[in-house]
Structures are given as C-alpha cells and as structure tokens.
C-alpha positions as CSV (number, residue, x, y, z in Angstrom):
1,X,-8.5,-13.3,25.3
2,X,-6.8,-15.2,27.8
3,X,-8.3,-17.2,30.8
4,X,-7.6,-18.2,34.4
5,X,-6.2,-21.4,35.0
6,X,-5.3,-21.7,31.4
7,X,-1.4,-20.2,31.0
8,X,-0.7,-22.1,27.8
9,X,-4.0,-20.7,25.6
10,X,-4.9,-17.3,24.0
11,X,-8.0,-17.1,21.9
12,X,-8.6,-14.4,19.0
13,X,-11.1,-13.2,16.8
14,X,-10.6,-10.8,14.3
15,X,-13.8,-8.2,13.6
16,X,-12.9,-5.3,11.6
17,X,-9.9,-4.3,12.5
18,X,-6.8,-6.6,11.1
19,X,-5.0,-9.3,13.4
20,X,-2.0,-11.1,12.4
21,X,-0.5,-14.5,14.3
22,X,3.2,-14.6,14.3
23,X,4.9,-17.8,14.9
24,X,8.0,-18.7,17.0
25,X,9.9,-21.8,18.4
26,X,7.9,-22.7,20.8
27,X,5.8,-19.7,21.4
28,X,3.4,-17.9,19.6
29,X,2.4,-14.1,19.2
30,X,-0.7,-11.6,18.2
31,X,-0.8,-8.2,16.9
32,X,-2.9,-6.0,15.1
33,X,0.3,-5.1,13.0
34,X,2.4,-7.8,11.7
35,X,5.5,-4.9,11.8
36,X,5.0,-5.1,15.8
37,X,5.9,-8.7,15.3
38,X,8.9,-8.3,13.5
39,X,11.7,-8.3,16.5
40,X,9.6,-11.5,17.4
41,X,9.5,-13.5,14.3
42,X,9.8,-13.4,10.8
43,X,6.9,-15.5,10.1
44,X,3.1,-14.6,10.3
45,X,-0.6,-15.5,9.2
46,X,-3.2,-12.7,8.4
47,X,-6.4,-13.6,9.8
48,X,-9.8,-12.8,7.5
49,X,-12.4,-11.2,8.3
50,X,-14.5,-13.6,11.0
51,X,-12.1,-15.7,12.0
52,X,-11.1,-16.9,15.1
53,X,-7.7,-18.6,16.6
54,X,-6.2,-21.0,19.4
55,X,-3.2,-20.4,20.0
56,X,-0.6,-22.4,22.6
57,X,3.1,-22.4,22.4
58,X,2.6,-25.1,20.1
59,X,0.9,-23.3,17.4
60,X,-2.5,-22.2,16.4
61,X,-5.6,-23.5,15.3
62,X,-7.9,-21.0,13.0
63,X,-11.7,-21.1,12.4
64,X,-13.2,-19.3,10.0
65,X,-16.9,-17.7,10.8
66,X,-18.5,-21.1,10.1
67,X,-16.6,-22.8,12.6
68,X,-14.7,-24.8,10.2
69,X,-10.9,-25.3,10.5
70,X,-8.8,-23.3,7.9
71,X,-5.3,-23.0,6.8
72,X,-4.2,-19.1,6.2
73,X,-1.1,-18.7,4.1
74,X,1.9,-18.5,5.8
75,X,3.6,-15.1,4.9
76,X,7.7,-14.1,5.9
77,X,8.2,-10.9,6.4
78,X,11.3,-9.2,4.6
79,X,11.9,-6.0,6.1
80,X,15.1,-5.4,8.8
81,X,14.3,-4.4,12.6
82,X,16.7,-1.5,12.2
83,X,13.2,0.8,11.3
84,X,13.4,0.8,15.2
85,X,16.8,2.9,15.2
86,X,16.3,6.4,14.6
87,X,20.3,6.2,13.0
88,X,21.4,9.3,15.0
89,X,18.0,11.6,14.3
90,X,16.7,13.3,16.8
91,X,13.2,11.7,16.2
92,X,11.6,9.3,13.7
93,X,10.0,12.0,11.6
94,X,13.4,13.6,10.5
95,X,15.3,10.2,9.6
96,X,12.4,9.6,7.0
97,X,12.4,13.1,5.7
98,X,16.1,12.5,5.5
99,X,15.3,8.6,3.8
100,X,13.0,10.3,1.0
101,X,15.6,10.2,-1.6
102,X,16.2,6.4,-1.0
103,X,12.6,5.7,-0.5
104,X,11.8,7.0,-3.9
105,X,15.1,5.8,-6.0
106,X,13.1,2.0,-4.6
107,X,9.9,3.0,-5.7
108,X,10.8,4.4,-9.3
109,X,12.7,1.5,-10.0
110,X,10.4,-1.2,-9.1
111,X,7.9,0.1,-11.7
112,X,10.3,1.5,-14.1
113,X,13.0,-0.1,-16.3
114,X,14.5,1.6,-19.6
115,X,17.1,-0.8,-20.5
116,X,16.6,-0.7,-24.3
117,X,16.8,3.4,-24.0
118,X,12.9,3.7,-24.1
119,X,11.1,3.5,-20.7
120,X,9.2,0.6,-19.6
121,X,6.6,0.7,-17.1
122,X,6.1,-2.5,-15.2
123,X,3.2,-1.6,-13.8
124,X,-0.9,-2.5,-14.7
125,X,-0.2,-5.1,-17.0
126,X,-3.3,-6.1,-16.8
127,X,-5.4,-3.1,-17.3
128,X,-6.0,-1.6,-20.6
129,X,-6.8,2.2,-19.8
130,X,-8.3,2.9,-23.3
131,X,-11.3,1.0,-21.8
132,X,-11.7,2.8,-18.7
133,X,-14.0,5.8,-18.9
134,X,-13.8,7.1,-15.5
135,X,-11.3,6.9,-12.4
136,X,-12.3,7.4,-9.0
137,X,-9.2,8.1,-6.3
138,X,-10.7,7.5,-2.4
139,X,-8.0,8.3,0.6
140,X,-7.5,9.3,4.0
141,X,-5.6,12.1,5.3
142,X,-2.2,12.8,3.6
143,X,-3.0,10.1,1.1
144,X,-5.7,12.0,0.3
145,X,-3.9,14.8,-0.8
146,X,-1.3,12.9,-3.3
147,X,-4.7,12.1,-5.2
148,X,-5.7,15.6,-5.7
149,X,-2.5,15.6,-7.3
150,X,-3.0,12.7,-9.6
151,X,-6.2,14.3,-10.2
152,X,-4.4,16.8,-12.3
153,X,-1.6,14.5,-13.9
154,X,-4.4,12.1,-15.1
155,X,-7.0,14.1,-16.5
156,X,-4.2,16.5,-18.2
157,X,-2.5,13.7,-19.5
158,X,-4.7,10.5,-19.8
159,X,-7.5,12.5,-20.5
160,X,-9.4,10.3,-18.2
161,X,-12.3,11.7,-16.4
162,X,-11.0,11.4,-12.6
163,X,-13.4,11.8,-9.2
164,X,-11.3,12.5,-5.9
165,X,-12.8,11.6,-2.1
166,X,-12.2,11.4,1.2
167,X,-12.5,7.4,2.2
168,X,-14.9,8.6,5.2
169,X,-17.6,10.2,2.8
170,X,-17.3,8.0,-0.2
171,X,-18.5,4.9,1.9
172,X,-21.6,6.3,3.1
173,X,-22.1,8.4,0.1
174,X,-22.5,5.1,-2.2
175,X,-22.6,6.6,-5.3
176,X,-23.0,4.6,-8.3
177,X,-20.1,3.1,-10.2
178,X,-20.2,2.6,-13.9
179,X,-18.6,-0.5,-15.1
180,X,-16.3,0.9,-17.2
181,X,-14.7,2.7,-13.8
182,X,-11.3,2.0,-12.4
183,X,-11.5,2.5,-8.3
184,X,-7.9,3.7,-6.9
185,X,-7.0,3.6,-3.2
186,X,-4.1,5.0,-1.5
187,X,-3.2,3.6,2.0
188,X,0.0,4.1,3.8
189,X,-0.9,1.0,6.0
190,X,-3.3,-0.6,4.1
191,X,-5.6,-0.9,6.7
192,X,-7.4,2.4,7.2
193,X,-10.9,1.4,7.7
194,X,-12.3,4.0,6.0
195,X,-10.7,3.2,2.8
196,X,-10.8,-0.5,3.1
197,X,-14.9,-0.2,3.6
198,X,-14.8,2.4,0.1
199,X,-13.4,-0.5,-1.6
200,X,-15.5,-3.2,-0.3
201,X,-18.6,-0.9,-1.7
202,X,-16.4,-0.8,-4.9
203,X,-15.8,-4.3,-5.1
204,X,-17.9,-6.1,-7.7
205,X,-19.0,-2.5,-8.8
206,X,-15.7,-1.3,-10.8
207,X,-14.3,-2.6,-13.5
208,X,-10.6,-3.3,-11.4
209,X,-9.8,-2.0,-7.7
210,X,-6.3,-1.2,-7.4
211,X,-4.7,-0.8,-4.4
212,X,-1.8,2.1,-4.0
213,X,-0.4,1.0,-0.2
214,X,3.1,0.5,1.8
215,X,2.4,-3.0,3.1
216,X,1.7,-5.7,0.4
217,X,0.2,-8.1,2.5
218,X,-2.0,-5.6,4.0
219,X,-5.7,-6.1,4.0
220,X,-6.5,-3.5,1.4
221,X,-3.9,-5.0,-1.1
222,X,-5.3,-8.5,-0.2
223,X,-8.4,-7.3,-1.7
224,X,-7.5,-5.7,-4.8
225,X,-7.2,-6.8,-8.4
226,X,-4.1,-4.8,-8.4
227,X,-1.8,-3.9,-6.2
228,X,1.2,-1.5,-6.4
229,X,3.6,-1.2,-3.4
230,X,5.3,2.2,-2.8
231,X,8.1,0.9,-0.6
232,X,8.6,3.1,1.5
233,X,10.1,1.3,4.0
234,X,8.1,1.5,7.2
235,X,6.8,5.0,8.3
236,X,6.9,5.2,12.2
237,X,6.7,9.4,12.5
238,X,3.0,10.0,12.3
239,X,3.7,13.0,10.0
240,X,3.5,11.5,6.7
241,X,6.7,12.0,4.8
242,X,8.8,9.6,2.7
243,X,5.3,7.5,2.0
244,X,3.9,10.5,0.4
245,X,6.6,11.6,-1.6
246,X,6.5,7.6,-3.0
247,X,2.6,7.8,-3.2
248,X,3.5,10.9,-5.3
249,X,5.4,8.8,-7.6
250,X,3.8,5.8,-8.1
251,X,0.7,7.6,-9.3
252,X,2.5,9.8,-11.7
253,X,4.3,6.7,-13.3
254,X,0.5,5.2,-13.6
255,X,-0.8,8.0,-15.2
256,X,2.3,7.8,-17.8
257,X,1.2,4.2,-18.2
258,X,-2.4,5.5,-19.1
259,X,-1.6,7.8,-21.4
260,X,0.5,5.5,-23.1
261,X,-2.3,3.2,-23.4
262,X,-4.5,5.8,-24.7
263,X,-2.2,7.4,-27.3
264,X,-2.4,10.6,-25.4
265,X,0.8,11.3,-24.8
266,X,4.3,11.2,-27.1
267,X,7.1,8.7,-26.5
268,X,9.7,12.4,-26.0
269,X,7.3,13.9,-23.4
270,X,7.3,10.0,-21.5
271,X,10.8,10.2,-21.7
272,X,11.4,13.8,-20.5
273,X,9.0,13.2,-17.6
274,X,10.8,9.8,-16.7
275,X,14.0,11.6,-16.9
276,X,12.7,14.2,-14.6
277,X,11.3,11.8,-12.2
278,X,15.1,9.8,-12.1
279,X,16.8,13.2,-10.8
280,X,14.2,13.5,-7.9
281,X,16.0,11.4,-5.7
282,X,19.4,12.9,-6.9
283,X,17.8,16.6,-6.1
284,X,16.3,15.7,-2.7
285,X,19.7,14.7,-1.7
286,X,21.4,17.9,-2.1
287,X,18.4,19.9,-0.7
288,X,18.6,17.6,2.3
289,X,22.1,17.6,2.4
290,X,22.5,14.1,3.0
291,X,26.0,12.7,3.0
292,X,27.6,9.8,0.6
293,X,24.1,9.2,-0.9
C-alpha cells in the first residue's frame, strides 16, 4: 500500500497468500515470490501469516498480528538469475524439458550416496516407517499425478496402506487422521493454497507432515516436520516438466527408504532399482539429444 505525500513508505500485510521483503542498499522491495526478487537482491524475509511491514529505503519494520514488533529470519537466496535466459530455446518450456537430465542427476544425488558400494539414502532420518500404518499423498495438478504414482511404488513395495487426493477436496473433505498416519505433500512452489490449507488440517493430526516441494523456504516446507527439496531449479514454463520428473524421483527413493525400514524389500532389489534410477539422467540425455551432457 503506498500513500500520497508519503514517497519514502510502503506498508504490507500478508493474508493468505505468501509475501516476502527483499532488502537492498538503500532500497527495499516486495513480492509475493521471493524468485521475482532475485535480479533485485539476494537477501529476503518471509512474512507469517498476519503480519504486517513498514518499509522505507532504510529498511523495514514487521508486526506480527498482535501488533508487536518481530524479527523474521533473514534468508539468501542461492539460485543464479540466468533461469531468466531461455539459453537459445525457443520458449521456457523446452529448455526445462531439455534441463530434465540435470535436474534429476541433482535430485538423486542429494538424497542418495553409495560410497561404501551399498546405497545410502539420506533422506527421513527421522521417521521410522515400521511405525506408520497409513500414508496419505494430497497435490495439486501435475503434482498430483506423480502421487498416483507413488501410490503404486509404496504400497507394492512398502506395503504401506497409501490414500491419494486432490489438495482442493481433501481440505474440505476433513477426514479423520489416525495417529499412526504420515501426511505427504507435493508442491512445485510450495505455496499452492490448496495444499498448504490440507496440511494445516493435517497438522497436529498426523504423526509427521512432510513436505515434497522446489522451494525450501517456501511456506509449505516452513511448515513441515520434514522437508525434501527436489531441485529442480526454477520452473518458469507453466507446463510442468523437469519438476515432475524430480517429484518422480524423490518419492521413489522414499518409498525405497520405507521398505527398507520395514524389511520389505532385499538389499539386491534396492540396489537394482538405485542402479536403474542413476542411468535415468544418462537415458534422458540421449532421447533428448542433448549435446556434451
């Protein structure tokens, strides 16, 4: 909100929908998506839900909905501005068809390690999935349809009860929620409101909420016990490609990591599927015909 007479002030409230302050030297910005920001500044502050800001060139002043003054965590953001460059594509959508097999070598390796010769997931830690009884997946859209998916990975191989829904019918639906339940949610952004209000519903309900988004300082992963990134790299073609592909396999290496726990699955058949999973990136290469990948 800005006002007349008043060229040095902006005011902002954040209801809902997520709003992020980006500082600079000397000046200050807002967006509703801190990747907006990025050819700004580096540096940015995720309001919570209620909260209000001054800002002037000099900086900004945030209330929370009390009206008391509060400090938000300072967050730098690491990607590169060159997401804005379509690298000699014709559009966005086919350079991150074309970035898939880089997209996915990230992914698999930030969750996977086999140094000793055996795999490793590094992934869950904290969750033990022979106490889980049931999994529920909620999504939106093409998200949505890499948890149909795990659907069948999960209960084939984890032997884990699994319930798949659409974000929009689960919140108003409010089922109940054993406590023995995991609650899974698959966001590109993060922030699609739909899923953010099934987890709200979940939270306090299910054992552990785990997040499965492409922005790890997103308001979905800021509310989740657990939080695994798919990095992706930012996804500016609407079309959902590279971030489905990595949604893809991030859920199949957790399901490994279930049936693990469980005993349901041999160390040969986790190491023929994680060989299997390697060569994707390999085989989407020479399908796409990429060059010196």
């Amino acid at each position: 909100m800005l006002f007349e007479g008043h060229k040095n002030l902006i005011f902002a409230a954040r209801s809902g929908s997520p709003l992020a302050v980006g500082y600079g030297k000397n000046e200050m910005y807002l967006g509703s998506d801190a990747l907006a920001l990025l050819p700004l500044t580096k540096k940015v502050a995720y309001l919570e839900e209620g909260d209000h800001a001054v800002l002037t060139r000099e900086g900004a002043e945030i209330y929370d909905i009390k009206g008391s003054s509060v400090s938000r965590q300072i967050t730098y953001l690491n990607q590169s501005i060159n997401f804005h460059d379509k690298s000699g594509f014709s559009h966005f959508m086919e350079k991150e068809i074309h970035e898939q097999p880089i997209a996915l070598e990230r992914a698999i390796s930030s969750y996977l390690s086999d140094g000793t010769g055996k795999p490793t997931f590094n992934l869950l830690k904290n969750i033990n999935f022979t106490e889980v009884s049931r999994i529920i997946l909620v999504a939106c859209g093409t998200a949505y349809y890499a948890c149909y998916v795990a659907k069948y990975w999960i209960e084939k191989l984890a032997k884990i009860p699994v319930e798949i829904d659409i974000a929009s019918e689960f919140r108003y639906r409010e089922p109940p929620i054993e406590r023995a339940t995991v609650a899974i949610f698959v966001s590109q952004s993060g922030e699609t409101a739909d899923t953010l209000a099934a987890l709200r519903y979940c939270s306090g309900r299910a054992e552990k909420i785990i997040s499965i988004v492409n922005v790890s300082t997103s308001s979905i992963a800021r509310e989740s016990d657990e939080v695994l990134e798919i990095h992706a790299g930012p996804e500016i073609g609407v079309a959902s490609t590279k971030a489905f592909t990595c949604q893809l396999a991030v859920l199949l290496l957790a399901t490994l990591k279930a049936a693990k726990d469980r005993a349901e699955i041999s160390s040969t058949d986790i190491s023929k599927t994680v060989n299997n999973l390697k060569n994707l990136p390999a085989i989407l290469n020479q399908y796409l015909g990429n060059v010196n990948s």
